[in-house]
C-alpha positions in Angstrom: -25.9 -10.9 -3.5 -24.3 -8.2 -1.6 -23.6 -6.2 -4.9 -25.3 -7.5 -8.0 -23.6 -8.5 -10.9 -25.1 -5.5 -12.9 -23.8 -3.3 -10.5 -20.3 -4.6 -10.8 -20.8 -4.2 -14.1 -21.6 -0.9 -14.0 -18.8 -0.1 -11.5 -15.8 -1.5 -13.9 -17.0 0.6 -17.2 -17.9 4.0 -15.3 -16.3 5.3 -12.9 -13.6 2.9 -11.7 -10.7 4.3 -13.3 -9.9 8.1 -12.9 -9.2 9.4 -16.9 -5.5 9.1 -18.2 -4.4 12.8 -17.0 -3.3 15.0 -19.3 0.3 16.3 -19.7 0.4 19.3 -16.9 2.3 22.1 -16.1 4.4 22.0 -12.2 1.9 24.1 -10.3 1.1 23.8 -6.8 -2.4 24.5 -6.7 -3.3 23.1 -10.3 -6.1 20.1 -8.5 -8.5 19.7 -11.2 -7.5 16.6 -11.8 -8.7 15.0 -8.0 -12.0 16.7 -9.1 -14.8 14.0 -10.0 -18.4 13.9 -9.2 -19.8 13.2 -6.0 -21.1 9.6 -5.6 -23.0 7.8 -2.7 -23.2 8.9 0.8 -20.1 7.1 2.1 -16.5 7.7 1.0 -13.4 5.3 2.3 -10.3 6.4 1.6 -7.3 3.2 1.8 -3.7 4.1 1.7 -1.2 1.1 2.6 2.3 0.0 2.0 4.0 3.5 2.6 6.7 1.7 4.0 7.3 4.9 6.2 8.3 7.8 3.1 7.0 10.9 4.1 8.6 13.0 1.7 7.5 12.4 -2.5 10.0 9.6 -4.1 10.3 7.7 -7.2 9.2 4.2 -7.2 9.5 2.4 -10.5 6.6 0.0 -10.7 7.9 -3.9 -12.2 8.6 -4.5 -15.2 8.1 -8.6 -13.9 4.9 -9.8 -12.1 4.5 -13.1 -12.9 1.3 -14.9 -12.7 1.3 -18.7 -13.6 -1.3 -21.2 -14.1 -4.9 -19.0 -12.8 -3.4 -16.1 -12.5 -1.4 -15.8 -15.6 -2.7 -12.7 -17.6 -4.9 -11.5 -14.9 -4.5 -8.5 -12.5 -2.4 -8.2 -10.6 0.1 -10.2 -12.9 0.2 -7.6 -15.8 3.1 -5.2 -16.7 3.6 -2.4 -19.2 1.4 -2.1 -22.6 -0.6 -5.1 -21.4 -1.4 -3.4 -18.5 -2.3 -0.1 -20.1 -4.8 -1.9 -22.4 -6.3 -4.0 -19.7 -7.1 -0.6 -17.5 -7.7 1.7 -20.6 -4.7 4.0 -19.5 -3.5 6.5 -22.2 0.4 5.6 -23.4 2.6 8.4 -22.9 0.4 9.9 -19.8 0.5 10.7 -15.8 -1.5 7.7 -15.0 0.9 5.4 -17.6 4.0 6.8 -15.6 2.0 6.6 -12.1 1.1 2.6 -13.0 4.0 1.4 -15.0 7.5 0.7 -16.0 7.4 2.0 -19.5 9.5 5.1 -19.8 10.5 5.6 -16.4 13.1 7.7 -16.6 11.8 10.2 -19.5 8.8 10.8 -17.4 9.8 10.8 -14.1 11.8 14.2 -15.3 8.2 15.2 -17.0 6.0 14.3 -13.8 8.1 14.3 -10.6 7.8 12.5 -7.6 4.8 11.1 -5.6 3.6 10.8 -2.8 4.9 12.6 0.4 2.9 13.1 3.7 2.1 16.9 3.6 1.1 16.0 0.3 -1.3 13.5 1.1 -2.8 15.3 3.9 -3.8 17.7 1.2 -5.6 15.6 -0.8 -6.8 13.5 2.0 -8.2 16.8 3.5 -9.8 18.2 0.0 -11.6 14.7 -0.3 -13.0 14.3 2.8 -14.5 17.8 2.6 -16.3 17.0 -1.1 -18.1 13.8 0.8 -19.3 16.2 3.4 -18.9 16.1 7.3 -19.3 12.7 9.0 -19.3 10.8 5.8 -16.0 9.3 5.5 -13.3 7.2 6.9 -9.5 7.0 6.6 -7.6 3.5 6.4 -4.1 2.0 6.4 -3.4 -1.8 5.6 -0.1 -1.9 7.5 3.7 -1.4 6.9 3.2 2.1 7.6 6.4 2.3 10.4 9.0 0.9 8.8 11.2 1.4 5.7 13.3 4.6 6.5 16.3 5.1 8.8 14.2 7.9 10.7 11.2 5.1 11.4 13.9 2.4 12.1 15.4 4.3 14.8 12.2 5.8 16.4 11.1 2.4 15.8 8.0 4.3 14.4 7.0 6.8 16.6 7.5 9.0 13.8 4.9 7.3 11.7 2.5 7.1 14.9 2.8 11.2 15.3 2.4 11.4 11.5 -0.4 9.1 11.2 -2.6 10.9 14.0 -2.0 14.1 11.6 -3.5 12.6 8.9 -6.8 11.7 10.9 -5.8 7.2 10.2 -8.9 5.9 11.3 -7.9 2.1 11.6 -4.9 0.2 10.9 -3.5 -3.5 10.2 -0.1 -4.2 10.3 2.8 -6.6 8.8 6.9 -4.8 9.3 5.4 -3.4 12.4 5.3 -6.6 14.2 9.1 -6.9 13.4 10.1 -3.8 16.3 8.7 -6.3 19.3 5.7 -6.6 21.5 6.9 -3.4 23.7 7.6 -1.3 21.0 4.7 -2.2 18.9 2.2 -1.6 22.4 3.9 1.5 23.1 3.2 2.8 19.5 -0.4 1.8 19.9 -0.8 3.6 23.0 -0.1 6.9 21.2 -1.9 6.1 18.3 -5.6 7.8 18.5 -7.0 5.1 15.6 -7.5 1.3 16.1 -5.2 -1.3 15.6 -7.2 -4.7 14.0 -6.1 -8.2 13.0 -8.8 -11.0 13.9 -5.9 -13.5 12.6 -3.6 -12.9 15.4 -3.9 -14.9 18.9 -1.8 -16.3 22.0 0.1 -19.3 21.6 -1.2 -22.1 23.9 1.6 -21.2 26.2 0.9 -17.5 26.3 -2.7 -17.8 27.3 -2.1 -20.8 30.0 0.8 -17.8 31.1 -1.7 -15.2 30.8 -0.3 -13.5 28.2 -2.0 -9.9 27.2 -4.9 -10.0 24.8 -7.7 -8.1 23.6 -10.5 -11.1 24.5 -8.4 -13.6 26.5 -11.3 -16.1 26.1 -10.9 -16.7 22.9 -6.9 -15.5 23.1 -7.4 -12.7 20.4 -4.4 -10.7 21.2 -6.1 -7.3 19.5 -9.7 -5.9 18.5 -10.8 -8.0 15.4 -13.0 -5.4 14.1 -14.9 -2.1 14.7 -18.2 -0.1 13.8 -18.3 3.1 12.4 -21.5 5.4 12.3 -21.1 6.6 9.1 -23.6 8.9 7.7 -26.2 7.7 9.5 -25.1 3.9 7.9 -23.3 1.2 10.3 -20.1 0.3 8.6 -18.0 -3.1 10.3 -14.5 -2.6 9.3 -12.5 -5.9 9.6 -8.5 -5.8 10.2 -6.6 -9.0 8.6 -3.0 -8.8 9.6 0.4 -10.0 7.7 -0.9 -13.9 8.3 3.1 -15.4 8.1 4.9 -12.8 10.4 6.7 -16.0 12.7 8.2 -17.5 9.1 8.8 -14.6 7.1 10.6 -12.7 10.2 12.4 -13.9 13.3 10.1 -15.5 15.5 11.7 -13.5 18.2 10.0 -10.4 17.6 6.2 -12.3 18.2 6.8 -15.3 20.3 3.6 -15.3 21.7 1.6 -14.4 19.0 0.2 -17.2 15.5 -0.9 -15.6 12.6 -2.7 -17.1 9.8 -4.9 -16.3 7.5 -7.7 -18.0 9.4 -10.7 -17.8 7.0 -13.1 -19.7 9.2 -12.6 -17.3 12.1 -13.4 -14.9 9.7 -16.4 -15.9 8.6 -17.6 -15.8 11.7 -17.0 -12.7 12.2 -18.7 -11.3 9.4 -21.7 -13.3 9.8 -21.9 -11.9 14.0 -21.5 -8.5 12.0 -24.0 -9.3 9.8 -26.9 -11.1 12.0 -26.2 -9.4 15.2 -24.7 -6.2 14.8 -27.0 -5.0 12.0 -24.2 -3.5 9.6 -24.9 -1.9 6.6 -21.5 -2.9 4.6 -18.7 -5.1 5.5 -15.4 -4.0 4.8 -11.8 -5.9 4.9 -8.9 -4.0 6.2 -6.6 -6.8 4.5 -2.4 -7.2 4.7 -2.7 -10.7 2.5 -1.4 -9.7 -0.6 -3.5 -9.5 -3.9 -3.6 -12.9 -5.1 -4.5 -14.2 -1.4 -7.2 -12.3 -1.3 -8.6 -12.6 -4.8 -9.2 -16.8 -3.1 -10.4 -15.7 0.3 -13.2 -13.5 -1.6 -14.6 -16.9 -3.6 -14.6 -18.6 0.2 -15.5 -16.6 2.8 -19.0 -14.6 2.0 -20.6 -11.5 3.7 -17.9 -9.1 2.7 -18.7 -6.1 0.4 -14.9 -4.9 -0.2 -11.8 -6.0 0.4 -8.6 -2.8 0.5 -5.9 -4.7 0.1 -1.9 -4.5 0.4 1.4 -6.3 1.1 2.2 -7.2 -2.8 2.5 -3.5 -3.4 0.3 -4.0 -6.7 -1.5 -0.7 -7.7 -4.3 -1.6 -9.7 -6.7 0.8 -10.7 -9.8 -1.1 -11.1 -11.2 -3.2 -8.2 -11.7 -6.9 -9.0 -15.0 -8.6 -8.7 -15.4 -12.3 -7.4 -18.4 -14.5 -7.0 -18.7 -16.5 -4.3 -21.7 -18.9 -2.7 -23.1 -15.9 -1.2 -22.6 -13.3 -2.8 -19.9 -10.9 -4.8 -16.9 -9.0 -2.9 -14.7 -6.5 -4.8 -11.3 -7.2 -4.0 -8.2 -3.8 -4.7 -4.8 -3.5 -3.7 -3.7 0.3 -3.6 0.5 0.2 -4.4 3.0 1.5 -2.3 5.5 4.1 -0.5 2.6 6.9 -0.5 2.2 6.8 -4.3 -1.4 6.2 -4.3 -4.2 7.0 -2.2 -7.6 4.5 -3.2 -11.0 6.5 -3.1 -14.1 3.9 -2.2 -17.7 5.7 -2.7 -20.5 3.3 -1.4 -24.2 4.3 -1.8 -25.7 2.3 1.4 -29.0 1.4 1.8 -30.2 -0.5 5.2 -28.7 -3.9 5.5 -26.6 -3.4 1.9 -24.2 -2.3 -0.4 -26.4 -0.3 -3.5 -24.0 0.1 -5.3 -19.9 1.6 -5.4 -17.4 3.5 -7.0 -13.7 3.1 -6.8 -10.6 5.0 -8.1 -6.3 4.7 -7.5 -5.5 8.3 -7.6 -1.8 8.7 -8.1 -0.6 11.6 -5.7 1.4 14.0 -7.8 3.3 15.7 -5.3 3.6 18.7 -7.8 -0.1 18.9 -8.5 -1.0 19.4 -4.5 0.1 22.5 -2.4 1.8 20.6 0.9 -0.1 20.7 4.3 2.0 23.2 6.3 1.2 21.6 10.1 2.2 18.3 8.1 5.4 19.4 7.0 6.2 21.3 9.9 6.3 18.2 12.1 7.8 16.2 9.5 10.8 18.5 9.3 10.9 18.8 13.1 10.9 15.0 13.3 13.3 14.7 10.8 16.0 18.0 11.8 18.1 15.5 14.5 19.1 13.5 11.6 19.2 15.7 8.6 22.9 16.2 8.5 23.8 12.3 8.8 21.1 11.8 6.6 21.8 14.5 4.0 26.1 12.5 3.6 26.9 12.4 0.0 28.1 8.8 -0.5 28.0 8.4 -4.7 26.1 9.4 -7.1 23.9 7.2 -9.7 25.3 5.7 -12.7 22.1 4.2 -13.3 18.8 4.0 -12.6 18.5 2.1 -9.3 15.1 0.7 -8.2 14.2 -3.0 -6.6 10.7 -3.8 -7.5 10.4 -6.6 -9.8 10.1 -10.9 -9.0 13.4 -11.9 -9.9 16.2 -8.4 -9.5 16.9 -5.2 -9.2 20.1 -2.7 -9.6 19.8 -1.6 -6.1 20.2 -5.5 -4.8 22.5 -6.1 -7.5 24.9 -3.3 -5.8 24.1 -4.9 -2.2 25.0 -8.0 -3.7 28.5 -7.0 -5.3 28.9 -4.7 -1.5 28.6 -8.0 0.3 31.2 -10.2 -1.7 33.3 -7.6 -1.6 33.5 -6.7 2.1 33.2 -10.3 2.6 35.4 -12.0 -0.3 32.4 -14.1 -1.2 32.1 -16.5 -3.9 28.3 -15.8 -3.3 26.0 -13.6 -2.3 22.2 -13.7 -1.5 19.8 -10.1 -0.8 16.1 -10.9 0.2 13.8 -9.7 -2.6 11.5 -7.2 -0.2 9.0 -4.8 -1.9 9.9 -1.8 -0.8 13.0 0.6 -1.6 12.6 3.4 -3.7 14.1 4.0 -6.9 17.1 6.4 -8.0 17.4 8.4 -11.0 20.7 8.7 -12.8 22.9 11.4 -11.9 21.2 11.8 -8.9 23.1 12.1 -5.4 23.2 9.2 -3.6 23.0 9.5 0.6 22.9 8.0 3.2 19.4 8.5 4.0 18.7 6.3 0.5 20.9 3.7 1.8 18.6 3.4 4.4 15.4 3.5 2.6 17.0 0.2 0.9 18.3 -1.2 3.9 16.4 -0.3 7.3 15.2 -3.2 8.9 15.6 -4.0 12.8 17.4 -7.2 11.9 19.9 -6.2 9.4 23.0 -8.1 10.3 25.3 -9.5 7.7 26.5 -12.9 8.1 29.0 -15.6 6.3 27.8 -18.8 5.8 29.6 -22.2 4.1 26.9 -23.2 2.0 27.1 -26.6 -0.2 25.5 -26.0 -4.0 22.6 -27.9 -3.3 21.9 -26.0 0.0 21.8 -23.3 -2.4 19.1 -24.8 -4.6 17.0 -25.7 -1.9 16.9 -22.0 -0.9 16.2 -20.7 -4.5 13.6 -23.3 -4.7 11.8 -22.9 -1.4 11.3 -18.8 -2.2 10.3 -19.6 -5.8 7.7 -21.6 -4.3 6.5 -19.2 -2.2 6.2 -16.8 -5.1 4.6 -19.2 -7.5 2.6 -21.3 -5.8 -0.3 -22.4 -7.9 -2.1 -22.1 -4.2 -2.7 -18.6 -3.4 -2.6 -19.9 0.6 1.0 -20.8 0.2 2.3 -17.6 -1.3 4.0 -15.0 1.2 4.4 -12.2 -0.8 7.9 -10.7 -2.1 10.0 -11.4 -4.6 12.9 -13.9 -5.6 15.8 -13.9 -3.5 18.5 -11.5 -5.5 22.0 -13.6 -6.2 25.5 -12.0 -6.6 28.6 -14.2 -7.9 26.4 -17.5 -9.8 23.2 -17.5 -12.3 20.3 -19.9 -12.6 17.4 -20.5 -14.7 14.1 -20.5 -13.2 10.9 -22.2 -14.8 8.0 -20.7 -13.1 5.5 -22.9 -13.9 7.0 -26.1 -13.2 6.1 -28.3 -10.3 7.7 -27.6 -6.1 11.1 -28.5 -6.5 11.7 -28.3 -10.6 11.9 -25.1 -11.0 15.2 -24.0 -10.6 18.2 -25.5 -12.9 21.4 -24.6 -14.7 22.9 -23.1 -11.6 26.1 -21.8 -12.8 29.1 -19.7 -10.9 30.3 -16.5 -13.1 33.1 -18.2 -14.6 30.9 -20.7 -15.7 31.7 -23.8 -14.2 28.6 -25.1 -12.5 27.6 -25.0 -9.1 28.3 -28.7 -7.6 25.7 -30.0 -5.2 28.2 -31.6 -3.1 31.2 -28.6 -3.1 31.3 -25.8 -0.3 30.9 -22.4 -1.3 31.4 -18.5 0.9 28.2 -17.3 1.2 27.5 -13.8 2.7 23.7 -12.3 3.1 21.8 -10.0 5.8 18.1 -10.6 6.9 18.6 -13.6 8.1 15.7 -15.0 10.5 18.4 -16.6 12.8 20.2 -14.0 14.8 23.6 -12.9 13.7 26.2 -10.5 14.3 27.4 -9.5 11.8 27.7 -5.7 10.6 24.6 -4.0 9.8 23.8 -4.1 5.8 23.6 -0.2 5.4 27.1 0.3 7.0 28.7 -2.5 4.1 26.3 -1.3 1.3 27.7 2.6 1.9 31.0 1.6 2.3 31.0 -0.3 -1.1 29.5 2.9 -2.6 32.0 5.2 -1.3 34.7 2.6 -2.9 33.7 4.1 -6.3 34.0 0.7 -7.0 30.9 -0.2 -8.3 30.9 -2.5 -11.5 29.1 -2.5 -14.6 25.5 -2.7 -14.8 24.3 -6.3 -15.5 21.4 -8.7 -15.9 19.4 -10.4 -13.1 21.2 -13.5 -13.2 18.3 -15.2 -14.4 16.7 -17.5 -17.3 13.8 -17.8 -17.9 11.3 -20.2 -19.2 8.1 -21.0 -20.5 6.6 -17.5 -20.1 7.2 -16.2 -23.8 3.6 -14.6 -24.0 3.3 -14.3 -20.5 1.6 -10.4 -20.0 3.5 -10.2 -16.6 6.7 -9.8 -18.1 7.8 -7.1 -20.6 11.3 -6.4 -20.0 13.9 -8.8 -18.2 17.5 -7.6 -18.0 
């Protein structure tokens, strides 16, 4: 076994979990708590998902993560209290506010934002100093560019510029594919860490057209893997990109590229790693999502650890899974810059002796920022501050997306987009990413485009029949609750404006989703035509961009009352992935 079961043992009762933190004063230079014991004599450190925030937000973590079938009740489908008890987490605490729902509001006043790039680099900094020169290695799992109107319109050059600052070692990607070939190339070239996905090669066509790759024999368009010296130890460090970028995005922006997940090309690799390059720990660099990569551990063997991201599940613990040749410990470290994921490995020759892992939440309050961080942060930001900076509303309510079947902030894009459009309907695609908005707080139009900022964010009007409308809702639900971890994509439920439904999660492809009703509550007729407006759409449209309706709509002063998700639900009663479900 690569780690033995005693030693996985040993990792999930001692040190796997940093303590619940206490309540603490708003001091720049209190760190005590990023203070632990040293451990081994090589030290990872995984960030991922930062969806391109390099100033401290609020990010309200779901009060919904459904898990059905195998993974009901087990990480990363666990929410609020049940989540708490599972991880040993303190009600009432940092690490409670950092990892949950529960109290959002009362202690996002109490602990501030997190996250934030100056912020990061501080802590980043502080802990690769403890593990001691040449014994450590920084990591992103993708979606790094994208999710701000600064990264959207540099096309993430700004993250590239940022990234080099913070010393990113190796990267995967996912939203960064969605800017093109030439953009994403050109970004590379100014990026001084690697860029690996084994799971992305040349169509047939692209490689009899000589497309570029990274090994046109086998029509790998990037490196797969590299080795680092660390420490005197030989560490392989796989990259496994977003494997659905063609289906979940426009296929325009990779026409030449398949993804996949690709598991038997993988274990190739790691066994070439293993028998010919001599490495002393295997490590996945993975954009799969958590429940993806929980299966891909019990199949493909050789691989010590997967980092994981994509589902923007922060759990604190890393999971182990047995498979025919071992054990791999399988994490996914959150989102938007909240958390930073801290892997200590004591190597031996040949093996993995044993680990340690923590989720540090990054209190922006609790670190002192990196001045050269925030220096070129506000420099690449000061062309756009005062377009950013526009007052447009401010919050009635708490606003915030994450969840699997709504949010307030789509529920607003919604209501914008039958209102500019005089739709019966409307739909909002239920991405990941979008941080959250206290009440009372100014709304600008540098949030609108933290919800918004995609490179295909056209609006569009469709006639849709009520059926058509089904198949849609049934198709994503699906894709989110797939008993088959292969066939999940990641994201959440497609958000609905103007009709409600009830879902049934755990019923069979095509069951699910019933009682489809239109807000004056005549039902939605398979056969009648109905005004359908949307944005995000893979096809190409021309419509308006989203963040020009959705501002407009908040300017209105229009906005109505706050209201439910438009959902049912069934058959999860004493399901521990939901705990509140407007």
């Amino acid at each position: 076994m690569t780690i033995r079961r005693r030693e996985f043992i040993a990792l999930a009762g001692a040190a796997a979990l940093s303590p619940a933190l206490p309540r603490f004063a708003r001091a720049a230079d209190n760190v005590s708590v990023y203070d632990f014991e040293r451990f081994g004599n090589v030290r990872i450190l995984h960030m991922t998902d930062t969806h391109a925030q390099l100033l401290p937000v609020y990010f309200r973590e779901p009060s919904v993560n459904l898990g059905i079938g195998a993974m009901a009740g087990k990480p990363p489908h666990l929410v609020g209290r049940a989540f708490l008890e599972r991880f040993g987490i303190a009600p009432d605490s940092a690490d409670a506010y950092a990892f949950t729902f529960l109290d959002f509001e009362k202690s996002a006043a109490r602990f501030g934002r997190l996250g934030g790039f100056a912020h990061l680099k501080t802590l980043i900094d502080r802990l690769r100093s403890d593990a001691g020169q040449g014994r450590s290695l920084l990591l992103d799992g993708g979606d790094l560019w994208q999710g701000t109107g600064l990264a959207n319109t540099m096309q993430g050059s700004d993250m590239v510029e940022a990234a080099n600052l913070l010393g990113i070692e190796a990267m995967t990607g996912h939203w960064e594919f969605t800017y093109g070939e030439a953009a994403l190339r050109a970004n590379l070239e100014r990026f001084k860490g690697e860029f690996l996905a084994q799971n992305v090669f040349l169509t047939e066509e692209a490689a009899f057209n000589d497309a570029k790759a990274f090994d046109p024999a086998s029509g790998r368009v990037f490196k797969p893997a590299t080795i680092k010296e660390i420490g005197g130890y030989r560490v392989a460090v796989i990259g496994q990109a977003f494997p659905y970028v063609p289906i979940a995005h426009p296929r325009r922006f990779t026409p030449d590229w398949t993804f996949g997940i690709r598991d038997e090309e993988l274990q190739k690799l790691v066994d070439g790693l293993r028998s010919n390059d001599k490495v002393d720990a295997v490590v996945l660099l993975s954009h799969n999502g958590m429940d993806v990569d929980l299966k891909l551990a019990s199949r493909v063997t050789g691989i010590d650890v997967i980092l994981g991201g994509h589902t923007h599940d922060a759990v604190p613990q890393p999971i182990p899974v047995t498979n025919p040749g071992g054990s791999t410990l399988v994490t996914n470290a959150g989102s938007s810059g909240k958390f930073l994921g801290v892997l200590d490995l004591e190597l031996t020759k040949g093996r993995v002796a044993d680990a340690r892992y923590r989720l540090l939440p990054v209190f922006s309050e609790l670190l002192k920022p990196d001045a050269a961080m925030a220096g070129l942060i506000e420099k690449m930001r000061t062309p756009h501050a005062a377009a950013y900076a526009e007052k447009i509303a401010t919050s009635d309510r708490l606003l915030y997306r994450r969840g699997n079947f709504g949010g307030t902030v789509d529920q607003l894009i919604c209501d914008a987009l039958r209102s500019e459009f005089d739709a019966e309907i409307a739909l909002s695609p239920g991405f990941r990413w979008g941080n959250s908005i206290l009440p009372g707080q100014p709304m600008t139009m540098e949030d609108v485009l933290t919800e918004t900022a995609i490179s295909y964010p056209e609006t569009y009007i469709l006639t849709m029949t009520g059926s058509q409308i089904k198949d849609i809702l049934e198709d994503v639900c699906d894709n989110l609750f797939n008993a088959d971890p292969y066939h999940q994509q990641g994201g959440d439920m497609v958000r609905v404006g103007g009709f409600t439904y009830t879902c049934t999660p755990a019923e069979s492809v095509g069951r699910r989703i019933s009682d489809l009703k239109l807000d004056n509550s005549r039902p939605l007729e398979a056969t009648k035509s109905y005004k359908v407006a949307g944005w995000a759409s893979v096809n190409a449209q021309q419509g308006k961009p989203v963040w020009d309706v959705f501002a407009k709509h908040l300017a209105s002063g229009k906005m109505a009352a706050a209201r439910g998700t438009g959902v049912a639900l069934k058959g999860v009663d004493d399901n521990p992935g939901i705990a509140e479900h407007p």
